[in-house]
C-alpha positions in Angstrom: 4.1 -105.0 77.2 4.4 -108.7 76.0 5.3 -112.0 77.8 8.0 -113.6 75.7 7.0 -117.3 74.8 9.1 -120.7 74.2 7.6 -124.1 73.0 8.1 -126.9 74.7 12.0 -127.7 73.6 12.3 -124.0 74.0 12.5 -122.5 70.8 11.0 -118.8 70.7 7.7 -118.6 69.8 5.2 -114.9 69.0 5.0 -113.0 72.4 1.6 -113.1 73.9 -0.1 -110.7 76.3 0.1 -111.0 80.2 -3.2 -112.0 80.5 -2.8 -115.1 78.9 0.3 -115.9 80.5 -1.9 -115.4 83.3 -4.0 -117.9 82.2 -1.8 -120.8 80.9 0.5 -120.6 84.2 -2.9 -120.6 86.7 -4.1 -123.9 84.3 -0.6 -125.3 84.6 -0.4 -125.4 80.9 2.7 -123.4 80.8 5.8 -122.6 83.8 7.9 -119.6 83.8 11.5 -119.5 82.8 12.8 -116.2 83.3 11.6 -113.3 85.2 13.5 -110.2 83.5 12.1 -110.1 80.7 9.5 -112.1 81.7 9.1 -115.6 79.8 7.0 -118.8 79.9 7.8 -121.7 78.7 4.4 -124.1 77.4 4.3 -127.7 78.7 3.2 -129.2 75.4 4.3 -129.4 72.1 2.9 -127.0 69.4 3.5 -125.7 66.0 6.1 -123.1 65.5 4.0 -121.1 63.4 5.6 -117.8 63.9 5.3 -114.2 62.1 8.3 -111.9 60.7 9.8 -110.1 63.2 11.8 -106.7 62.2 14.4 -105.7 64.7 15.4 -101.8 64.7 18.3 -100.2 66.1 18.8 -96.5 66.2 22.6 -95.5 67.5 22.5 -92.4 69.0 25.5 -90.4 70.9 23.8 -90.9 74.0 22.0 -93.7 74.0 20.8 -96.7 71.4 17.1 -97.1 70.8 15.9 -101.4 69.9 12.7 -102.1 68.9 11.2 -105.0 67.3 8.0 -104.9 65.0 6.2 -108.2 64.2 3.2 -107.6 62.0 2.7 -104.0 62.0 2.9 -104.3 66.3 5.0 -103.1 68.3 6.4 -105.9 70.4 9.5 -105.2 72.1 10.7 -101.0 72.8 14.0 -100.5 74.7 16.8 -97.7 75.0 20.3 -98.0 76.1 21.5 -95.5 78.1 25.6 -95.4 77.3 28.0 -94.6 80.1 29.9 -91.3 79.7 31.7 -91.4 82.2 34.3 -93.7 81.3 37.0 -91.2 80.3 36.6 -89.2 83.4 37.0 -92.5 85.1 40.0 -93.4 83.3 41.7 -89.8 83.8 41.0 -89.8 87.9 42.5 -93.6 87.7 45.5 -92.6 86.0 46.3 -89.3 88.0 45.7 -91.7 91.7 48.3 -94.5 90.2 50.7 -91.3 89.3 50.7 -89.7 92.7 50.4 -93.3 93.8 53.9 -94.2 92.2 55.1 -90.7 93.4 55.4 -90.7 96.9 55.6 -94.6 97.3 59.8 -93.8 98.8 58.1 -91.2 101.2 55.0 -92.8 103.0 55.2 -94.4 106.0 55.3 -98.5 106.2 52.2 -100.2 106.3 51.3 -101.6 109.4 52.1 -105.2 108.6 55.3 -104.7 106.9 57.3 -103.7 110.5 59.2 -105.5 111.9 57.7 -107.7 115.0 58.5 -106.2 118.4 60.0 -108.8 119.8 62.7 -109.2 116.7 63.2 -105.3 117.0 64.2 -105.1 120.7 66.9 -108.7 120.3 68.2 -106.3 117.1 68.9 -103.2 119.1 71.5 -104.8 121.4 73.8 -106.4 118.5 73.8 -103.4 116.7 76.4 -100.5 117.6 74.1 -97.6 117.1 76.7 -94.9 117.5 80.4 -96.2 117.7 82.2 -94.6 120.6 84.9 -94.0 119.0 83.4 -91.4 116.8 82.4 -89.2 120.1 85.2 -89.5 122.3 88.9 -89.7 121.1 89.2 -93.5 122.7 92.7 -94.2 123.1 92.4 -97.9 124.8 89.4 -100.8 126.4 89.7 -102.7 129.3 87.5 -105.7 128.7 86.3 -108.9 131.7 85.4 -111.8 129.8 84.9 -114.9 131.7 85.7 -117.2 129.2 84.5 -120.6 131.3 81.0 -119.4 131.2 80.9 -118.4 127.7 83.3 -120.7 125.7 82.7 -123.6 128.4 85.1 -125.5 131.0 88.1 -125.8 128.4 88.9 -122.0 128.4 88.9 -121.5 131.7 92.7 -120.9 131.2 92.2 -118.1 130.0 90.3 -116.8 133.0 93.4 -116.3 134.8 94.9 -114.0 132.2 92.8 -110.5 131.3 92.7 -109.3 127.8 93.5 -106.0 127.5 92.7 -104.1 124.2 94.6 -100.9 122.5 92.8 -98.8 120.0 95.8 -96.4 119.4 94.0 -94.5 116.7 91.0 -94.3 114.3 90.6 -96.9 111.9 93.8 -99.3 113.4 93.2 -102.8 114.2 92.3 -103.9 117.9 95.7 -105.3 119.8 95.0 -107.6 122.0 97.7 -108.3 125.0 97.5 -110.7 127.6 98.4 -109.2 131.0 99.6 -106.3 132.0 100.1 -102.7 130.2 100.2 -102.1 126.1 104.0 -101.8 125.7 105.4 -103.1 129.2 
């Protein structure tokens, strides 16, 4: 194994061995830059007398092998290791975003997409859940309205009269008769 090596503007220099990175970082001479891979940097400036360096690279199915060779030495030996799962990765994504997409009508809400409670039991009262008129065969409503406390003090003339409402069949509009009987 070799310590890699940069000069004082940091510009690579010829790998040396660890026991004289040892040495130049106990002396002070040198400070390190990077711990993987492991590189020192020297405190002075130098000559950048470096050697050929050959860099190999063998691509395989399974991995890729790098070397590089500076002077008949080997200075540098590393594989790859390539992933192979990525295609079963892909597949399993794809078939989760399908069935995903498929039952996206038929799940149940998330939990933060309800209404609040509060909102839900005001929206129950103004709501006519199951028209009456669709059970029973409704043939007329009696309705007490005091109009004062609703409308305020300038309808309380019509306190005096009741409103008396005729349904006379499915689907016909609501009469409306003050007093007395529908038809009298």
């Amino acid at each position: 194994m070799k310590v890699f090596v940069r000069n004082h503007d940091g510009a690579p220099l010829m790998p040396c061995t660890p026991a004289k990175a040892r040495k130049l970082l106990r002396a002070g001479k040198a400070r390190m830059v990077a711990r993987a891979p492991f590189t020192i940097q020297l405190g002075w400036q130098c000559e950048g007398h470096v050697q050929a360096v050959v860099v190999g690279i063998d691509k395989g199915s399974g991995m890729t092998g790098i070397s590089c060779v500076g002077n008949g030495e080997v200075l540098l030996a590393a594989e790859i290791r390539h992933r192979r799962d990525v295609k079963e990765k892909l597949d399993t994504r794809r078939a989760h975003r399908r069935s995903r997409r498929l039952r996206k009508w038929y799940r149940p809400p998330r939990f933060l997409n309800r209404a609040s409670s509060t909102r839900g039991g005001r929206l129950l009262r103004y709501q006519v859940r199951h028209p009456i008129w669709q059970t029973y065969p409704v043939l007329s409503y009696r309705i007490d309205l005091d109009w004062a406390s609703v409308y305020g003090p300038e309808w309380a003339l019509l306190a005096r009269v009741q409103p008396y409402s005729a349904v006379l069949a499915v689907g016909s509009p609501v009469l409306v008769f003050f007093g007395g009987t529908p038809g009298a």
